[in-house]
Structures are given as structure tokens and as C-alpha cells.
C-alpha positions in Angstrom: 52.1 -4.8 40.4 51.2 -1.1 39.9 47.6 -0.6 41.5 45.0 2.4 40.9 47.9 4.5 38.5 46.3 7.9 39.0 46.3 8.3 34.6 45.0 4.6 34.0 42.4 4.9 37.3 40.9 7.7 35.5 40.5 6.3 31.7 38.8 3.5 33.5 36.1 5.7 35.8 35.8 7.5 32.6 35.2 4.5 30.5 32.7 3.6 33.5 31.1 6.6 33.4 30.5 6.1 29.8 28.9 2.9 29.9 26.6 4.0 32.7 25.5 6.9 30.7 24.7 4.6 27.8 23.0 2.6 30.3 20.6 4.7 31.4 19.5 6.6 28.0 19.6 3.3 25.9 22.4 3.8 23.4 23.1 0.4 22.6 25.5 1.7 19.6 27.8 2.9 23.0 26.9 -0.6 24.7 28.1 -2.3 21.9 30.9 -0.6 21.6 32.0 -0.8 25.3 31.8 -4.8 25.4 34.9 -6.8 23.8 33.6 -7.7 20.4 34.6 -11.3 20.5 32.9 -14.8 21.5 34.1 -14.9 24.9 32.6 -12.2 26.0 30.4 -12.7 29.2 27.7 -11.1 30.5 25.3 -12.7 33.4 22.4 -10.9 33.8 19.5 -11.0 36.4 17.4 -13.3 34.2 20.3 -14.2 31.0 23.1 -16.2 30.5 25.1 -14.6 27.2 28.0 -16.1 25.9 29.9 -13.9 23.0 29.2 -10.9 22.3 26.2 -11.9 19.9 24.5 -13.2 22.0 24.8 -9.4 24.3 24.1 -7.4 21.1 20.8 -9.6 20.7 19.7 -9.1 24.4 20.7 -4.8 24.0 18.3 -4.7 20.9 15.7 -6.7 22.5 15.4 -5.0 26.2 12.8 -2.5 26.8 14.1 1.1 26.1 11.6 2.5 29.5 12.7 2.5 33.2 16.4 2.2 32.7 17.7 5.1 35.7 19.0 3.7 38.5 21.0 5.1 41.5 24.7 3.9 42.1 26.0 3.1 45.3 29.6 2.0 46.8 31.3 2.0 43.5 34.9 0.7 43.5 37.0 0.7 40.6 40.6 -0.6 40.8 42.9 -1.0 38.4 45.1 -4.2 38.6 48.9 -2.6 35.8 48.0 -0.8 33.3 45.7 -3.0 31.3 43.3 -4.7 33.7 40.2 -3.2 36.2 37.0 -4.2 37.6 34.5 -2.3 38.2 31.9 -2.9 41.1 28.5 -0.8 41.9 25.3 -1.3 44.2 22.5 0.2 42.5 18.8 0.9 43.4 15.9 2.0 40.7 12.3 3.9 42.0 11.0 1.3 39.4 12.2 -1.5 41.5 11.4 -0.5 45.4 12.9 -2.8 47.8 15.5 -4.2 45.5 19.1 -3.9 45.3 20.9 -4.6 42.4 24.8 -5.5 41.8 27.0 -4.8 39.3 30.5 -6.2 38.3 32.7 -5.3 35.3 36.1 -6.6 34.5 37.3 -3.9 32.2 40.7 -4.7 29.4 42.8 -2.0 27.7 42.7 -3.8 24.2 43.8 -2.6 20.5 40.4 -0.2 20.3 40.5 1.1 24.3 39.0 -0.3 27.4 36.5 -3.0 27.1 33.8 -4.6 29.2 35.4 -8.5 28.8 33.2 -9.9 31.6 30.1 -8.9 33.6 27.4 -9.9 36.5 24.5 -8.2 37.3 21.9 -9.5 39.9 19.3 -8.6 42.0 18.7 -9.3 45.7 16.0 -8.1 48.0 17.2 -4.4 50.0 19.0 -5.8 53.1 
């Protein structure tokens, strides 16, 4: 298998890049967008368990909007062919001293482009 192509590890850090963007100003319309539209969809969060992407779309409208910047840290992405990739990142917030947060993405090229189809995000105390 054909790891980290040059062309594919770049649509993927760009896809990345994307969704972090959309992260951090709120654009849930690009959040959406980035996560496979489809019921088996996963995303654990630091205090949610979603199932489907429903279930994701109801927890982007719902979050709060304020305190979203963050800092990444150590992020590898690595693309597995041409059609798979995770996507892993420390990250630290000014809102949230003493914390670091973790961040893993497995990314799919599918019929409309690269998709989120899974996802973790916790929280640990700052080693």
C-alpha cells in the first residue's frame, strides 16, 4: 500500500485545514459539510456520544459559538492508498489552562470529496 502520496497527502492537510478553520470561527454549514452525511457517522466528543450524522448536526447547532480558538500541536496526518487518512492533533485553548485536548479524524475520499467518517475528541489534564 501506497502511504503519504505527495498529491493525496496534500488534499487531505487541506481538507484538515478546512475543518479546523470552520472549527474555530463556527461555520457549522462547512462542519456539516466535512462529516460523511450518513448514519454511521461517529463522532465522540469530550462530554457526547453521536451516532449518525443527525445526531452531529444537532450538537454543531447547539454548541456555544464563544471560545472556540485553540492551538494545535503534533499533528500527524497519513494517508493509508488513495482513499483513506487519519488525522491526529494535540490541542491547547487560553480558555481551558492546564488542559490538553486530543483530536482524531479518520478522513474517506467519497463521491462528494474527503469526509470526516469517524472522530474522538477528549480532554486530559496538561501532563
Amino acid at each position: 500500500m501506497d502511504m503519504n502520496l505527495p498529491d493525496v497527502l496534500a488534499e487531505v492537510e487541506a481538507a484538515f485545514a478546512r475543518y479546523e478553520h470552520a472549527l474555530v470561527t463556527n461555520d457549522v454549514a462547512v462542519l456539516d459539510e466535512l462529516f460523511w452525511a450518513d448514519p454511521r457517522t461517529v463522532r465522540y466528543g469530550v462530554a457526547e456520544v453521536l451516532h449518525g450524522i443527525e445526531a452531529i448536526r444537532a450538537f454543531r447547532g447547539a454548541r456555544p459559538a464563544q471560545g472556540l480558538a485553540r492551538t494545535l500541536e503534533r499533528t500527524v496526518i497519513t494517508s493509508f492508498g488513495r482513499d483513506f487518512a487519519t488525522a491526529s492533533t494535540l490541542f491547547t485553548r487560553e480558555s481551558a489552562p492546564g488542559k490538553l485536548g486530543r483530536q482524531q479524524q479518520s478522513w474517506a475520499r467519497l463521491p462528494p470529496g474527503w469526509r470526516i467518517v469517524a472522530a474522538h475528541v477528549s480532554v486530559i489534564p496538561a501532563p
